[in-house]
N, C-alpha and C positions, 0 to 999 in steps of 0.2 A: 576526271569525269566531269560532263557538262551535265546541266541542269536548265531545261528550254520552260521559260516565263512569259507566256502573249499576257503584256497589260497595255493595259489599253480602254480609253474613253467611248461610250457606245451614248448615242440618244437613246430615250424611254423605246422607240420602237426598232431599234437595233442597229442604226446605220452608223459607223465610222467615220463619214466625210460626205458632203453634198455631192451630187451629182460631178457639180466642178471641181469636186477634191475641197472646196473649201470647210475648215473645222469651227465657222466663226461662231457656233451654239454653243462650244467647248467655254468660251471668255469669259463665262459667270462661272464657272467653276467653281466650289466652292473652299473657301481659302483653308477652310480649316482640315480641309484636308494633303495640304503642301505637305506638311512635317510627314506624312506616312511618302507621300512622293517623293521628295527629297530621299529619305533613309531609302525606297526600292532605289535607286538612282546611285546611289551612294554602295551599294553592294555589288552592280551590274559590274561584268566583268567586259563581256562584247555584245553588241548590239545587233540585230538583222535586219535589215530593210529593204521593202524593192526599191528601185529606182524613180517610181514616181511619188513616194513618200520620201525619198530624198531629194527629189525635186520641188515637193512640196515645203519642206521644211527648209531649204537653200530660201525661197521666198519670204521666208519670216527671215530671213538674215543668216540662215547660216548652221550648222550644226551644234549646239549649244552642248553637248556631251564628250568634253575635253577629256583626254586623259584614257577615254576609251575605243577599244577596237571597234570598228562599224565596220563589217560588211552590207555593201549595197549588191542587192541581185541583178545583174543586167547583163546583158549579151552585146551592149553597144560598148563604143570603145570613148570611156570617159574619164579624166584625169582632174587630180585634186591636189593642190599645194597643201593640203594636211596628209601628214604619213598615214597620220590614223585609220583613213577611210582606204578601204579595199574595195576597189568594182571587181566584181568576178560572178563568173557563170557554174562554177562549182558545184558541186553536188551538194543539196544541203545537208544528206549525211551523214560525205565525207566532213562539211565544215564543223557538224556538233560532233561528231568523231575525235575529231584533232584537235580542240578548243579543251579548253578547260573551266572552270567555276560557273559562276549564271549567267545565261547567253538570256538576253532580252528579244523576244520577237516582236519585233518592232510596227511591223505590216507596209505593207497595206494586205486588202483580202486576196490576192492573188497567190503572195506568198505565206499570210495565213492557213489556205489550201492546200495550200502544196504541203506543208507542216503536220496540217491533219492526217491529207492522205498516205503520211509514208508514219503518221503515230509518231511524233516526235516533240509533242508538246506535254512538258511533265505540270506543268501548272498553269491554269487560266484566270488571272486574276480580270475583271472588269469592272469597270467604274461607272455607274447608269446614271444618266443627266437627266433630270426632268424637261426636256425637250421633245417635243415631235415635231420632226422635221419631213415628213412625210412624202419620202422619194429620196434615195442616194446611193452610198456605197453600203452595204451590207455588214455585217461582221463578221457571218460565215455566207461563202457562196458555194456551190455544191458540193462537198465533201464527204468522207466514209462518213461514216455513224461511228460517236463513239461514243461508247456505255459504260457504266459504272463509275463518272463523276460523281466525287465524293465533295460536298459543303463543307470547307473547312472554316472559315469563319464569314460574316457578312457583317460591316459597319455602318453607322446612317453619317453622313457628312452632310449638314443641314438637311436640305430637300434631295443628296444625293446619297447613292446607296455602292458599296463600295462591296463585290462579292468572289471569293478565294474559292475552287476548287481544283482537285486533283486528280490526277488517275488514282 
């Protein structure tokens, strides 16, 4: 049985990534919150990403999440000298179907969406930066409504706020 986790860094007014995909508000981060990242990190079993969040992250150098399965969502035909990374078009879910322990949604908002609208995200954890960056990529872009997220915990990491809920 899989268990789907969108975490993930938002600015104060909700965006994921600038305009150009870039996350450079994310860099002040606040440290004392690693050791909780690390441990989610450390429990992920597979990873999900589109393709342009894996191409954004090849630009920082590289996949940094050794040891774990990633599929990348993409309909193009792209090839990787790590086994680890799967490109596929697949259903995403057949993919949480056949998977097993904490699948990480990784995003970007396209396949965020898609996640939402087929209800397949059991936990929303977000991590809100004291940044406004005002204009970029969204956190949610059109998607069903979903209700009855329940607050299961919220932490302060300096100036940021670190918030857990569930269906």
């Amino acid at each position: 049985m899989s268990y789907v986790t969108l975490q993930l860094a938002v600015s104060l007014d909700g965006y994921i990534a600038r305009k150009d995909g870039s996350v450079d508000f994310l860099d002040k981060m606040e440290s004392t919150f690693t050791d909780e990242f690390n441990k989610f990190v450390s429990d992920v079993d597979v990873l999900i990403m589109g393709r342009t969040t894996y191409e954004v992250m090849l630009g920082f150098g590289g996949i940094p999440f050794k040891g774990k399965k990633v599929y990348v969502l993409t309909s193009k035909e792209l090839t990787s000298n790590d086994e680890s990374i799967i490109f596929t078009n697949e259903d995403i879910k057949s993919i949480v179907k056949n998977e097993e322990g904490l699948i990480w949604l990784f995003g970007g908002a396209k396949v965020i969406q898609s996640f939402m609208n087929e209800n397949l995200i059991d936990e929303f954890q977000i991590h809100v930066v004291p940044h406004i960056i005002g204009d970029g990529i969204p956190l949610f872009l059109k998607s069903k409504e979903m209700k009855n997220l329940t607050l299961v915990s919220s932490n302060q990491y300096g100036n940021s706020v670190h918030l857990v809920y569930k269906k």
